[in-house]
C-alpha positions in Angstrom: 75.7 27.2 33.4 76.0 23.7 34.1 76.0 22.0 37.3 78.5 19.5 38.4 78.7 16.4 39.7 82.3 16.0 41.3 82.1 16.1 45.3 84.6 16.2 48.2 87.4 13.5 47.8 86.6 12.6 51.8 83.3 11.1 53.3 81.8 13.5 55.9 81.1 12.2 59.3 77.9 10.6 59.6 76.4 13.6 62.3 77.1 16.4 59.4 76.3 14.1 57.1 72.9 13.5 58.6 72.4 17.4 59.7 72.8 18.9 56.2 70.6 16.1 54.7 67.6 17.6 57.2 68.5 20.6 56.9 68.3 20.8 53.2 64.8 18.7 52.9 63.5 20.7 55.8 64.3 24.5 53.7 62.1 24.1 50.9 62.7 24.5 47.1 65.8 26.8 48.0 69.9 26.6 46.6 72.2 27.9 49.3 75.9 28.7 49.4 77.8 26.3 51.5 79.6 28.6 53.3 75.6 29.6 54.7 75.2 25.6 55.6 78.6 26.0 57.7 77.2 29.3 59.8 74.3 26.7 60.6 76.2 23.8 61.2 78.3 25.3 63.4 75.2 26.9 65.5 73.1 23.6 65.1 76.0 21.4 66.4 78.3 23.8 68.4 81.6 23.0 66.6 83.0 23.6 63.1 81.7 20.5 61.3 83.0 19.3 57.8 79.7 20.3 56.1 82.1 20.4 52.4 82.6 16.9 52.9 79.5 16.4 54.4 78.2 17.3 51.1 80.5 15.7 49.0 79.3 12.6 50.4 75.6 13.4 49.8 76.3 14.4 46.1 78.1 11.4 45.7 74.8 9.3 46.9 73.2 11.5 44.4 71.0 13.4 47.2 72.0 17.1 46.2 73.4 18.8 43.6 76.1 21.1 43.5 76.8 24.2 41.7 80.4 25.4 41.4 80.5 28.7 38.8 83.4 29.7 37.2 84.6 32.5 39.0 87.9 35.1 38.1 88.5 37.3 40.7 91.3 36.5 42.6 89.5 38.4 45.7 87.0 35.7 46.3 87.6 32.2 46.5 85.4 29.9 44.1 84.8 27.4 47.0 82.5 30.6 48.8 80.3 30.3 45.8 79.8 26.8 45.8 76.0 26.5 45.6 73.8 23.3 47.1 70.3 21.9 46.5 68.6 19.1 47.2 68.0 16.8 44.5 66.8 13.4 45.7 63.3 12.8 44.3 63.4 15.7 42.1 62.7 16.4 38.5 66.7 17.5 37.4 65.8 20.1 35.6 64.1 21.6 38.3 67.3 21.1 40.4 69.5 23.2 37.8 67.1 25.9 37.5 67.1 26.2 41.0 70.7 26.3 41.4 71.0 28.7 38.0 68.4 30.6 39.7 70.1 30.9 42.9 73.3 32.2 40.8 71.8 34.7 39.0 70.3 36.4 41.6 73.1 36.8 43.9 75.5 37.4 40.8 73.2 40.4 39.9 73.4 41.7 43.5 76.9 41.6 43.4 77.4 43.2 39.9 75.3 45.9 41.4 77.5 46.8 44.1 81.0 45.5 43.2 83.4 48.1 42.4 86.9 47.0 41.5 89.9 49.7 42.6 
């Protein structure tokens, strides 16, 4: 699975923008769901920041990567499996398999579980 390169179509605002950067260099060799950067952005800063534009705009500047799987069931929006790394500095394929990683494991998890009705 292939990671992709398209971002946000808006810039974020330079606080989120700035957050998520730290936050993401400061986590380690780790790919997180954005939806998990927004519970933190929203404890870190107090308010419900635009972290998806926030990074957009770092993906743009070619500072993370982004993974955004295919995804088919109408029950879970793709946008909640949007996957994040940070990038900057890093050997890409290193990146992907992080990302790849990242997928994997939480798509066996779910497989595991998930029963359709």
């Amino acid at each position: 699975m292939a990671a992709h390169d398209a971002g946000a179509n808006e810039a974020g605002d330079p606080l989120t923008v700035n957050w998520v950067e730290h936050w993401l260099r400061s986590h380690g060799e780790e790919a997180y769901f954005v939806p998990e950067l927004e519970v933190q952005a929203r404890r870190a800063l107090g308010e419900a920041p635009a972290v998806r534009a926030a990074v957009g705009e770092l993906e743009r500047q070619g500072k993370v990567r982004v993974l955004r799987p295919a995804w088919g069931d109408p029950h879970v929006p793709a946008s909640a499996l949007e996957l994040v790394t940070w990038a900057e500095g890093e050997d890409p394929a290193r990146v992907v398999e992080r990302l790849e990683r990242q997928w994997a494991h939480w798509l066996r998890a779910f497989l595991a579980t998930h029963r359709c009705s």
